[in-house]
N, C-alpha and C positions, 0 to 999 in steps of 0.2 A: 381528347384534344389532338386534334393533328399538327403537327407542328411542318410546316414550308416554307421555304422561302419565299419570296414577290416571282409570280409568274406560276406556282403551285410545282409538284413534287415531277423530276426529271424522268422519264422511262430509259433503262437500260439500252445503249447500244447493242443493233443486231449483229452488226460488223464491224471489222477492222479493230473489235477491242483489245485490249493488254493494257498487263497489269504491271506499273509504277510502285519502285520502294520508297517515295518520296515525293512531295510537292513542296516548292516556296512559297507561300503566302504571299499574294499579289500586294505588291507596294512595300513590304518589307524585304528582308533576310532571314527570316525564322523558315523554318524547315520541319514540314510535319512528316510522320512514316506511321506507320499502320502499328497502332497499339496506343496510340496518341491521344489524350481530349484534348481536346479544341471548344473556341469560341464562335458559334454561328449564326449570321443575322438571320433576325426574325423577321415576319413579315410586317410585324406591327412596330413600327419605330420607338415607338412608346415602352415598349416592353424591353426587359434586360436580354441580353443579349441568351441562345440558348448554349446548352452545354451536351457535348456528345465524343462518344470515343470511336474515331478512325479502324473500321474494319477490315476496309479494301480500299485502294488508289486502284482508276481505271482512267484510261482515254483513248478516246473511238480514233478513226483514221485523219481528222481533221485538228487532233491534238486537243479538242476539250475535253479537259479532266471532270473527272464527278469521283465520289466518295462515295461510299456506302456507310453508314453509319449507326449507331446504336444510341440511342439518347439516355442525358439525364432529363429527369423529372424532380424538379423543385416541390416541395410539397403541397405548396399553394394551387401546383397543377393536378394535384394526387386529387380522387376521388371522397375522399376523406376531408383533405385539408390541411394548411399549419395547424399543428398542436402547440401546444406550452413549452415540451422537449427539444422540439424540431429546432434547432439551431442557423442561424443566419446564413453559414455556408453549407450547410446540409443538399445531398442530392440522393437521388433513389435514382439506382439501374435496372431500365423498364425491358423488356419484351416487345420494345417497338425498333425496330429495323428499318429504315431509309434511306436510299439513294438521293444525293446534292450536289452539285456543281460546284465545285471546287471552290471557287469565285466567290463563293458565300464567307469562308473562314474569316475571322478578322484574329484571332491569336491563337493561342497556345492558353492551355492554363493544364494545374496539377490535381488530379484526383486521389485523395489520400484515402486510405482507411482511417478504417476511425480511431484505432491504439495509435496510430503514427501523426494524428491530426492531433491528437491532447498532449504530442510530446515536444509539437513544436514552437518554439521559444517565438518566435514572429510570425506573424501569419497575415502573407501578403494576399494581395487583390484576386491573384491568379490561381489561391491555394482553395481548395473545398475538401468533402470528406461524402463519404459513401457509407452505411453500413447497415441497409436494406437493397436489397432485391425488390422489382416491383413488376406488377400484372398489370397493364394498360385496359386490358379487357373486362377484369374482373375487380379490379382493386385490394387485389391479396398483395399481403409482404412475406419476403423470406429475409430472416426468421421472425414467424408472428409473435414473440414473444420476446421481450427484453427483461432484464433485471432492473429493479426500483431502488429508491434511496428517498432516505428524509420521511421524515414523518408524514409526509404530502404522497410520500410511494410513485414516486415519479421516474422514470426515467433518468439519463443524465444529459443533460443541455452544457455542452463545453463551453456557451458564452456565459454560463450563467456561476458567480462563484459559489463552493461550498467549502464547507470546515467539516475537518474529520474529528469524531470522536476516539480518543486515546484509549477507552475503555472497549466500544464495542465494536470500534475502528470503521462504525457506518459514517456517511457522509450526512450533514446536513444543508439547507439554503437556512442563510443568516435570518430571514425575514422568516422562517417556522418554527425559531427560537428567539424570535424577540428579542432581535441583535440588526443594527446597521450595516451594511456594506463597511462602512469608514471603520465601525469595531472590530469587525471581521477579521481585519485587514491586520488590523494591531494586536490582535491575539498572539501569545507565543502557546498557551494549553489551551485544550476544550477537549468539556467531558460533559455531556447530553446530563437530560434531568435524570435517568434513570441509571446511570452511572453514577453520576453526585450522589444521588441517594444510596446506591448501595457501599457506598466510599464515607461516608456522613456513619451508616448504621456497622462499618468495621470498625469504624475509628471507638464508636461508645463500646463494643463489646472488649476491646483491648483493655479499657477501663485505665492505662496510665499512657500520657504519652513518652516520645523518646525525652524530654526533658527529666519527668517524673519518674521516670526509669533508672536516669544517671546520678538525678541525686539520692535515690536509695541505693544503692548501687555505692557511692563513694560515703554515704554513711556506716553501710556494715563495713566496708573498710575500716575506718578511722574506729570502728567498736572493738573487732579481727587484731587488725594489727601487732597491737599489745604480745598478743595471743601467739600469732606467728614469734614472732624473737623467743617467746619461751621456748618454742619446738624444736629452733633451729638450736637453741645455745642445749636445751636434753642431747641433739644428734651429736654436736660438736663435743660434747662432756664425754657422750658413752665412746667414739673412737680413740678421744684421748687415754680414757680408763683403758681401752684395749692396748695402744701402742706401750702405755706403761707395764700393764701384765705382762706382755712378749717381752721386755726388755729386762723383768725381774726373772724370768724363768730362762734366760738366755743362759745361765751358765747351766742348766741342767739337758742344755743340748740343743743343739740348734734345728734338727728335724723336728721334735717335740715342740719345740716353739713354733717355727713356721703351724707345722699343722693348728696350734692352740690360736696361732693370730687369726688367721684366715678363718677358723672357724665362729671365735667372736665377732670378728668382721662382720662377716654375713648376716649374724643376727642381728647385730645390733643396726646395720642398714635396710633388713626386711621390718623391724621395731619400727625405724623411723617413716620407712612407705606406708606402713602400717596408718602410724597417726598422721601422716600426710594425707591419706585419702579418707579417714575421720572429718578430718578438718575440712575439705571440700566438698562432702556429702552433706557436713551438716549447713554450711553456706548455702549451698543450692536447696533446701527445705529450707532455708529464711528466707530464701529468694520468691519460695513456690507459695509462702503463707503471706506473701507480701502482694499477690499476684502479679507480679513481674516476670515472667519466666518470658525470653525471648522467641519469638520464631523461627523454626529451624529454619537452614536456606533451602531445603524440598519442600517445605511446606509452604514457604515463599513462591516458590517456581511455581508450586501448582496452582496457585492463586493468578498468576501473571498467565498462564497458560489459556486459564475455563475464559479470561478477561480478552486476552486477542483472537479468539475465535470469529468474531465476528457475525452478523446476521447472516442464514443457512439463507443465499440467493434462490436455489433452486424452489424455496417457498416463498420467494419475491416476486413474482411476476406481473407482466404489463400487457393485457391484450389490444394488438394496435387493430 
């Protein structure tokens, strides 16, 4: 497709040319400079306006400016075609290079990439996005290959909305899960079927949930309990018995006491860790025959960890 203005494409000045950091847009104030896209009439009125980025400002010795220029290509003008992906403001930078008469420009507008086009909050009239390269003569793209999403293995289309899954943190369109736009919207989770399901078949191998957990849990309590006061009133008894023994053997000497205290002491507070960690061991085997036994928080982590991995892109691929 050659793209020119009315009157067909300008041939370069032999003479008198030099080169301009700037032009004003005829009829306005805006100010284009070399690095710039621009708005350029087409020759068919009918047609949207073309889009192209400012290589060279030139003008011969009688002051008419021309531009040399590098075009976009919409895709509807690509060899190929609009696709499904292909997004409303989409442009591909072609390998076609042309000189225009300045006079043709009618604005300014902005060529985004394509990370900085999905990040922005408003997207006005003059905003577009790039992120093919394109072969005019051949119809190749750089890069021929994109990464997929959705069950459909598509591409990403920024007008188009998706919902991410929590589990395998792929993207879906609402309409390949058999969900509305309007629901979509109203979602605060989503977890794809193949996550439900693996989240469905933890939950049955747990076999109790956190409810069924708490209240065994506050049963062997209330069984325990009892149990505990006896332990602690044996501890309180055996240090009493000791402070009494040090106090009856005090008059046969106060070094021989000290040593006889401290050395009852001791035992009688390693007795008591003794049946303290009895007591605990055997709870946690009432715990374990009850099959309630908690999951550690590593073994938590690793479970959250294999879940955000996400689908391996580099075996998602899209041949355009």
């Amino acid at each position: 497709m050659a793209k020119t203005r009315p009157g067909g494409i300008i041939s370069k000045p032999k003479t008198g040319k030099r080169d301009l950091d700037s032009y004003t847009i005829r009829g306005t104030t805006k100010v284009v400079r070399v690095g710039d896209c621009v708005l350029m009439r087409p020759s068919d009125t009918g047609r949207p306006s073309y889009v192209a980025k400012i290589e060279a400002i030139e003008a011969d010795s009688r002051n008419n400016v021309k531009v040399r220029v590098r075009w976009y290509y919409r895709p509807e003008e690509s060899l190929g075609g609009r696709r499904q992906f292909h997004g409303a403001k989409e442009l591909f930078l072609s390998d076609h290079y042309d000189v225009q008469s300045a006079h043709t420009i009618e604005g300014k507008c902005i060529v985004h990439s394509f990370k900085n086009y999905t990040k922005l909050e408003n997207v006005g009239a003059e905003d577009y996005y790039c992120r093919f390269e394109y072969k005019a003569a051949t119809g190749g793209f750089t890069p021929d290959r994109v990464a997929v999403y959705c069950k459909c293995e598509m591409p990403y289309n920024p007008d188009d909305l998706m919902v991410q899954c929590e589990g395998c943190k792929d993207w879906y369109h609402p309409a390949c899960v058999d969900m509305t736009i309007e629901e979509a919207k109203k979602l605060d989770h989503f977890m794809c079927s193949e996550c439900a399901s693996d989240e469905d078949v933890k939950r049955s191998q747990n076999g109790f949930s956190a409810s069924s957990l708490a209240e065994v849990k506050a049963r062997l309590f209330s069984i325990l309990f009892p149990f505990l006061w006896i332990f602690i009133f044996v501890v309180d008894t055996s240090v009493l018995i000791t402070l009494m023994m040090g106090l009856f053997v005090y008059a046969k000497g106060f070094q021989s006491t000290l040593d006889g205290l401290l050395s009852v002491f001791i035992q009688n507070v390693a007795l008591g860790y003794w049946n303290l960690e009895i007591f605990c061991r055997d709870t946690n085997t009432v715990l374990a025959k009850f099959g309630c036994r908690e999951q550690a928080p590593e073994e938590m982590s690793a479970v959250r960890s294999v879940k955000c991995t996400g689908r391996p892109k580099s075996s998602c691929r899209f041949n355009l």
